[in-house]
N, C-alpha and C positions, 0 to 999 in steps of 0.2 A: 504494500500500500504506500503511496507515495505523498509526502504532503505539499501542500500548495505554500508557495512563500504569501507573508501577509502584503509584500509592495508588489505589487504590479508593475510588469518595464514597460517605461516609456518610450513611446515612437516618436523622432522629429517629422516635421510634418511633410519635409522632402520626403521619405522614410515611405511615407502612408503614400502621399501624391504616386510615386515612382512604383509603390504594389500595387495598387490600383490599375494603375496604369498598365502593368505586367499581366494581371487578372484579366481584364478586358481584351487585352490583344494578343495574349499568349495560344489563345486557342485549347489552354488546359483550364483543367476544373479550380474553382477558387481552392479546394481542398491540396489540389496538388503545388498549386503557387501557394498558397500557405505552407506547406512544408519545406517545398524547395527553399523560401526565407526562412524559415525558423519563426513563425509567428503561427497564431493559433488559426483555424480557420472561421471560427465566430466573431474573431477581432477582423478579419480580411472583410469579412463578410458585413459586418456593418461599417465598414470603411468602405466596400462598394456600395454599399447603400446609399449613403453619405454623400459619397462625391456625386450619387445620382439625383440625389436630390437637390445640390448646391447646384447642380445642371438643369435644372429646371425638370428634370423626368422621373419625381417622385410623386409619390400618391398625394391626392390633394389634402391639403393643412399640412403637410408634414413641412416639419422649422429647416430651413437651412442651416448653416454651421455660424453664421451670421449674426442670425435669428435665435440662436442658441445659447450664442455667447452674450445676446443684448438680456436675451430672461434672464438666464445666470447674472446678470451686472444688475438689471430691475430685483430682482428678488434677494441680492445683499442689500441695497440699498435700503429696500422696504424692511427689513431684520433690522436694519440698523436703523432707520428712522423709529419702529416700532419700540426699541428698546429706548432712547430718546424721550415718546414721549410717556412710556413710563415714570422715566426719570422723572420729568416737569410731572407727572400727576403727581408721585410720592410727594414731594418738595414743596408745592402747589398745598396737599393736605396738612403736612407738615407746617406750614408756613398760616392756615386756617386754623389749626389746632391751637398756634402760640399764640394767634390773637384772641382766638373765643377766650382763652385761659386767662390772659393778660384784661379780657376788657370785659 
């Protein structure tokens, strides 16, 4: 039984562009260009997905890598705005608590 490391390797994006690119025009199965590099074929596989869709020739709503990386940026910000305006709510009650006290 073999175990799985807990990091994951990373591919540069030349890397992924260039398997891709081998995938499609090799005439062999993703399965087999995935071996010949040494990468898995689920990872190949949604790397050609990927590049299919940044190409306009994926299923309709599906996010480009674009589109992907702008929700990723929207949805830290929103975490981060969120925890924000907890802060001002605490501080906010805090700051009503010492006057009801004081007056």
């Amino acid at each position: 039984m073999s175990k799985k490391s807990n990091t994951s390797k990373r591919y540069t994006a030349e890397f992924k562009r260039d398997a891709v690119a081998l995938a499609l025009s090799s005439g062999k199965t993703v399965t087999e260009v995935a071996r010949d590099l040494g990468v898995s074929p689920e990872g190949l596989r949604g790397w050609v997905k990927q590049a299919k869709v940044d190409r306009g020739e994926g299923p309709a709503g599906a996010l480009t890598s674009a589109e992907r990386e702008e929700l990723a940026q929207l949805r830290r910000k929103v975490r981060e705005l969120e925890k924000t305006v907890d802060i001002l709510g605490k501080v906010s009650m805090t700051a009503l608590r010492a006057v009801t006290v004081a007056g």
